[in-house]
Every structure is written in structure tokens, then in C-alpha cells.
N, C-alpha and C positions, 0 to 999 in steps of 0.2 A: 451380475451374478453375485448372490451374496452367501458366505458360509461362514457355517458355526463352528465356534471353535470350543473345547468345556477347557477352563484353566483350573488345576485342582490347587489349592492352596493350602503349606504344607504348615506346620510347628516347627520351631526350632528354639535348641534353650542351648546358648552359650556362658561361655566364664571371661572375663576379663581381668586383668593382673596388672599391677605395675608397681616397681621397686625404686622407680628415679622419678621425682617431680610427679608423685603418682597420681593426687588428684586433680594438680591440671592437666597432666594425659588421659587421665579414664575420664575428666571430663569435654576432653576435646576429642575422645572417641566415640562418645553418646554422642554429642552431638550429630558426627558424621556415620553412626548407624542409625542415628533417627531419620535422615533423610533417606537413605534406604529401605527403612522401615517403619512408614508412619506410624504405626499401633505399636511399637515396641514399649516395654516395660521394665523397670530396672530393680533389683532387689537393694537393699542399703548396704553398706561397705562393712568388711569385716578387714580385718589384720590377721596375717599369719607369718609361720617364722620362712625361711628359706630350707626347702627340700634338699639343696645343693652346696657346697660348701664354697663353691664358686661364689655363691650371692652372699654379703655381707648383708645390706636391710632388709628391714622387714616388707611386706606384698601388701600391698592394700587390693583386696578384690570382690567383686562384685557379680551378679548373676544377670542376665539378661530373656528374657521369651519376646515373641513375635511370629506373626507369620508371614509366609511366602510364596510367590511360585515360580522362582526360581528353583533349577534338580539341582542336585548338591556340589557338581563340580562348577556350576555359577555361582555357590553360595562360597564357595574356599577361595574361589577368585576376589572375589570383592572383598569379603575380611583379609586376606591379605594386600588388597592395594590399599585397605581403610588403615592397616596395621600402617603400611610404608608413608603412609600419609601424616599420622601421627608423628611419625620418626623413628620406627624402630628399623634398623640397620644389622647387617650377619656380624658387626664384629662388636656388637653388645655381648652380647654373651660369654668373650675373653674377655671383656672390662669387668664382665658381674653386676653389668646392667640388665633391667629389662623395662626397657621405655615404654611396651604397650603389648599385650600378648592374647591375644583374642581366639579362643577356641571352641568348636563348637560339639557342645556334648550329644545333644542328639538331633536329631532331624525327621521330625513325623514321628514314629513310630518305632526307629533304630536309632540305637545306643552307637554313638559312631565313639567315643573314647568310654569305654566301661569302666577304664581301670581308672581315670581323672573321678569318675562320678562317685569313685569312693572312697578319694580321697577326704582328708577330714574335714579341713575348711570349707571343699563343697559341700558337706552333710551339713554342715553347720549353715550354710549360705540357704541348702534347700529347708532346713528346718525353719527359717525367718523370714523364707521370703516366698508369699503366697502369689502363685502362679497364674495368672488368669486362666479361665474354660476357654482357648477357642473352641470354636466352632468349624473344623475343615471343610471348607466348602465348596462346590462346584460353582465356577463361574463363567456363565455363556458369554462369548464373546460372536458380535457380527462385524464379518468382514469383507469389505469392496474386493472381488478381485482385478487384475490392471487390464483384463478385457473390458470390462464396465466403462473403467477412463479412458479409455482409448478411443473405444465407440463416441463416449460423449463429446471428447475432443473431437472427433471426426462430423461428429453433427454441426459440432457450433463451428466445424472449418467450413461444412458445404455452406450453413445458414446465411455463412458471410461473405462466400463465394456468390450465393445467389443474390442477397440484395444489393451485390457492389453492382452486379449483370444487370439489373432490373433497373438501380439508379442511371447505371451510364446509358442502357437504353430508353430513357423516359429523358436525359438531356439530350439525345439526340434524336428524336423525336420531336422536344420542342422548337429545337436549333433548327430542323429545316421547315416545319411547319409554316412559319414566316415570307422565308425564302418561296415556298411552293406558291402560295398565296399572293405574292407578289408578282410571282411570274404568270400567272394566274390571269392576275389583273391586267399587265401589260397585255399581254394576246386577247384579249377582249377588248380592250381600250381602245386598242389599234384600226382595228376594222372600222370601231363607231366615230373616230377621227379622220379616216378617209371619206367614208358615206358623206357626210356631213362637209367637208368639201366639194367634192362631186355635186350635193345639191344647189351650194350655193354660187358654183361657176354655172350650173344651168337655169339659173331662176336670173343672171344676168343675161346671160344669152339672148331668154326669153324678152326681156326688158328692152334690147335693143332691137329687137326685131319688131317689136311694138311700135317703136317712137321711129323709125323709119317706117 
């Protein structure tokens, strides 16, 4: 039994940031969102100063698109393991680090951080960096379901039940065939071994009754 599944694949346009070691981090976090997301696309780095007084350096940061179909609370799961991956840890942000900070501005069609999108370095980020058209698209998928393999399992169990039945009866078949034959032989034998004495005690008989 086979069913269709439609997978809707969605846009999303993220920001990523970092203030320590920033671009070997933003570049060890493309990395591990391009495996997530083969078609992803990167805008080029800008600099900004620190929102917070907490943070002493400056942000190097960068824009991201791609698409997915993963719903949104799979897509927050994985940026935040990609985050923890990279290195970024809860007690960064009392040092006035930020190792790697990945967020995502919208998804499809909703603004999921409005008030990030107006911020200035993102205007700046979106002014420079030209966005690909996806194309959202439906994707049919076909699917086995585990009745299907089961059945089949079940076939190729009887298939194998039967021709192990079918060998071990065709060697025993040949195994006595022999035997039967043989015995066969002897009970015929027998009688034309006696006959055959009997005639030639009487053809003496005969021979002395003669010569007397």
C-alpha cells in the first residue's frame, strides 16, 4: 500500500552575529547550517557597534535565506543545537561574549522577530544583500507502508518454507527409490534361482533312469 504525502517547503531568512573569534565562528556556523540546508545563501559581513553595554567589541554579522520543511519549532531546535555546537554557552553573556547567536527573522510568510528586522545593521544587511526568489513548493512524497513489508516478509518466509519441503522431499524420494528397486530385484530373483535348480535335479533323475 503506497501513500502520498505533499511536503510544503517553507523560506526562512535568519541574522547571525558574533563578537569573539567572529569570523572563525560565523564561519564554523555556515558551515553546519549548510548541511542542514543545502540551498542556503549568505549575504557578506557588515560590523556594528554593541546595543548593550555589556558587550565591549564590535559584531561582525551577516544575513542568511534558504528553504525548508521543517514547522518552526524544528527549525528553533536545530539553530540552537547548531548554536551550542559552535560554542556558545548561558554564561557568555556575563563575560560580554557572544560566540555565535543565530536568529531567525522570519519563516515563510511571518515576521517572527519584527522589532530585530528594524534594526539598523539589518536594514543595512538587507539593503546589500540580494535575496534569492524561492519558489515554495509542494513536494509529493511516496510512501511504503509496514503492511506492505510484512506481507513481503511473509512471502519470501512461506517461498522458503516451501522449497526447503520440496528439496527434502525429492532426497527422500531419491534415498529410497534404490532401496525399493533392489528389494524389487531380490523377490524376483529368488523364484528364477529355485526354478532353475528344481530343473536341473530333474534332468539328473531323468539321466539315471536311462542308463539303468
Amino acid at each position: 500500500m503506497f501513500v502520498f504525502q505533499i511536503i510544503i517547503m517553507s523560506t526562512i531568512l535568519l541574522s547571525i552575529g558574533s563578537n569573539t573569534f567572529a569570523k572563525t565562528n560565523i564561519d564554523k556556523a555556515k558551515r553546519m547550517l549548510l548541511y542542514l540546508f543545502p540551498n542556503i545563501v549568505y549575504s557578506d559581513p557588515i560590523l556594528s557597534e554593541p546595543e548593550d553595554d555589556n558587550f565591549k567589541y564590535l559584531f561582525r554579522n551577516i544575513l542568511a535565506c534558504c528553504t525548508t520543511d521543517m514547522n518552526l519549532d524544528e527549525l528553533v531546535s536545530k539553530i540552537k543545537l547548531t548554536e551550542r555546537a559552535v560554542g556558545r554557552t548561558p554564561k557568555d553573556k556575563y563575560q560580554g561574549k557572544v560566540i555565535i547567536d543565530i536568529d531567525i527573522l522570519k519563516y515563510g510568510d511571518e515576521v517572527i522577530r519584527p522589532q530585530d528586522i528594524e534594526k539598523e545593521y539589518i536594514q543595512q544587511l538587507l539593503a546589500i544583500f540580494e535575496i534569492p526568489d524561492f519558489i515554495e513548493e509542494e513536494v509529493e512524497e511516496t510512501v511504503e507502508t509496514e503492511e506492505v513489508i510484512e506481507t513481503k516478509e511473509t512471502v519470501e518466509t512461506e517461498k522458503n518454507i516451501e522449497t526447503k519441503e520440496s528439496v527434502e522431499t525429492d532426497k527422500s524420494i531419491k534415498t529410497e527409490s534404490p532401496e525399493n528397486i533392489e528389494t524389487e530385484g531380490l523377490i524376483k530373483t529368488e523364484p528364477y534361482e529355485d526354478t532353475l535348480s528344481e530343473d536341473t535335479e530333474n534332468s539328473k533323475v531323468s539321466e539315471d533312469t536311462e542308463e539303468s
